[in-house]
C-alpha positions in Angstrom: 15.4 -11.3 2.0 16.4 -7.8 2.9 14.8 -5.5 5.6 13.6 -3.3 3.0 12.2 -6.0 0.7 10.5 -7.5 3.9 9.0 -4.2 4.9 7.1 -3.8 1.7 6.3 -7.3 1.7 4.9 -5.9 5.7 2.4 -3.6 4.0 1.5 -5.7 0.9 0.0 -8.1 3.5 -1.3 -5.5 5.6 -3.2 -3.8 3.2 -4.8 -6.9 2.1 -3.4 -6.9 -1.6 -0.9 -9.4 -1.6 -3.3 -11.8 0.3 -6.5 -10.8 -2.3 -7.8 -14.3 -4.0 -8.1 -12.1 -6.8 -4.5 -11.2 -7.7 -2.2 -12.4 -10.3 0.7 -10.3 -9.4 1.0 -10.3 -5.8 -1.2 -7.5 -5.0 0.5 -4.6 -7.5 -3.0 -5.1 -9.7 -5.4 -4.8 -6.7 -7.8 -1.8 -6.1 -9.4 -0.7 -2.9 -12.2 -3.5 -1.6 -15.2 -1.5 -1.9 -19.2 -2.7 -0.9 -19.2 -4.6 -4.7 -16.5 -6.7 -3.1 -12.6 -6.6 -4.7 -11.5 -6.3 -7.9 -8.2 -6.1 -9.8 -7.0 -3.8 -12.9 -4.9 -5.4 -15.9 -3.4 -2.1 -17.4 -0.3 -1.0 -16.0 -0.4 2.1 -18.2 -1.2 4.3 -15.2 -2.9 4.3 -12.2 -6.5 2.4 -12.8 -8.0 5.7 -11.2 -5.5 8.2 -13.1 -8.4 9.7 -15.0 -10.6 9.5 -12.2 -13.5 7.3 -10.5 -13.2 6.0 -7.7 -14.4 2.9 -5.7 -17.7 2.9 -2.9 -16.0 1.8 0.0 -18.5 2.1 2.6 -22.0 4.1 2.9 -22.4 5.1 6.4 -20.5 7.1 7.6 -19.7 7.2 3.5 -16.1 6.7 2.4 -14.9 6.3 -1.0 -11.5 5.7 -2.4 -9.2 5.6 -5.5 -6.5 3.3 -3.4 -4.8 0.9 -5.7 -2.0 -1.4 -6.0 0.3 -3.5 -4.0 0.4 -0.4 -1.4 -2.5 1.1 -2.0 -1.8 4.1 -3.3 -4.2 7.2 -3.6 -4.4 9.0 -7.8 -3.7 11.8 -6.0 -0.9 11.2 -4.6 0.2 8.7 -7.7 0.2 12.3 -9.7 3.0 14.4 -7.6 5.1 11.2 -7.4 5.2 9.9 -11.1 6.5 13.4 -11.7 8.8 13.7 -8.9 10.4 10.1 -9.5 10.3 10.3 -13.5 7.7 7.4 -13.4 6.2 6.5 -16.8 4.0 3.7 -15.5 2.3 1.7 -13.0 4.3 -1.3 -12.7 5.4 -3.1 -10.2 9.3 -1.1 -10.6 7.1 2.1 -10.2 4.9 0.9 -7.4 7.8 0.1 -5.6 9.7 3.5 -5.6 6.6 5.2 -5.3 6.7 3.0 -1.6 10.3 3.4 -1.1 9.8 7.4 -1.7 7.1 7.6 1.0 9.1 5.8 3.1 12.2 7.9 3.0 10.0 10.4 3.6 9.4 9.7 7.1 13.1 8.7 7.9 12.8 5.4 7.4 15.8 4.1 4.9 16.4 1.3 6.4 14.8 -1.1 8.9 17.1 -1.0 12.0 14.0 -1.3 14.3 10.7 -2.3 12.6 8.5 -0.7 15.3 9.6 2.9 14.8 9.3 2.2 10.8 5.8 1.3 11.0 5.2 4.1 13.8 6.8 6.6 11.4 4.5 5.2 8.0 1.3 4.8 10.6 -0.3 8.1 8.6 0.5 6.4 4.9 -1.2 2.9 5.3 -4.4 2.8 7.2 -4.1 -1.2 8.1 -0.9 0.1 10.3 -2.1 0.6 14.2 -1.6 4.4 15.3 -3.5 6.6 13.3 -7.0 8.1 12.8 -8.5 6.8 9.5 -10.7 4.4 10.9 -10.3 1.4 8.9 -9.0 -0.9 11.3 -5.8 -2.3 10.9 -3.3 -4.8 12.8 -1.7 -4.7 16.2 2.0 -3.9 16.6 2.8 -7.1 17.6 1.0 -8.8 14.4 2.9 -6.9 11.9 6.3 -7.3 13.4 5.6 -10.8 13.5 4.7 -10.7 10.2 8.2 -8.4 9.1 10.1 -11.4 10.8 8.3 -14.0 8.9 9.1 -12.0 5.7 12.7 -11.2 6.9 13.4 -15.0 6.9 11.9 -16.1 4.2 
């Protein structure tokens, strides 16, 4: 596998969606676990909270979310980037640049050294170590473990 392949493969696990006992499609129909426990979508039409809602993900302090897919993207964000990348769906192929986008983003087109890319996307996935949304997330060492695992598959 490439080092770009493996990266997303990095936050898919990460984020819990390509690990979920409930997804067909390794983790690209998952939506944000929430207090009801997780669920998937089926429609790759456009992003399952396109039109709104959103998912209960904790009541004290209260935190809601309309994360969904293999990385867990936000609608809001799903909006400025099916425009910006000419994105007529919510597939997998869409998913997937919509990652790659956020990646380049932060400088990070290609894996050279896995601990700056994951330092430099700590403030796009809340399951990497380094930033303030509260959620928890792995150590450093468990993800890069996890990227090498990936890399050699």
């Amino acid at each position: 596998m490439n080092r770009l392949g493996a990266f997303l493969d990095t936050i898919a696990w990460s984020e819990g969606t390509s690990t979920s006992p409930l997804t067909r499609n390794r983790g690209y129909d998952v939506k944000v676990t929430g207090v009801e426990g997780p669920s998937v979508f089926t429609s790759y039409s456009d992003h399952p909270f396109a039109s709104g809602g959103s998912v209960l993900v904790r009541t004290e302090p209260r935190l809601v979310s309309t994360a969904a897919g293999r990385y867990q993207l936000l609608a809001r964000y799903w909006h400025v980037y099916r425009v910006q990348l000419e994105l007529y769906d919510y597939s997998p192929a869409s998913q997937d640049a919509v990652a790659l986008q956020q990646m380049k983003e932060r400088g990070v087109t290609d894996i050279g050294d896995i601990g700056a890319a994951i330092h430099a996307c700590n403030n796009i996935w809340a399951s990497f170590p380094g930033n303030n949304y509260g959620q928890g997330g792995h150590s450093i060492d468990k993800l890069i473990s996890k990227y090498q695992e990936f890399l050699r598959a």
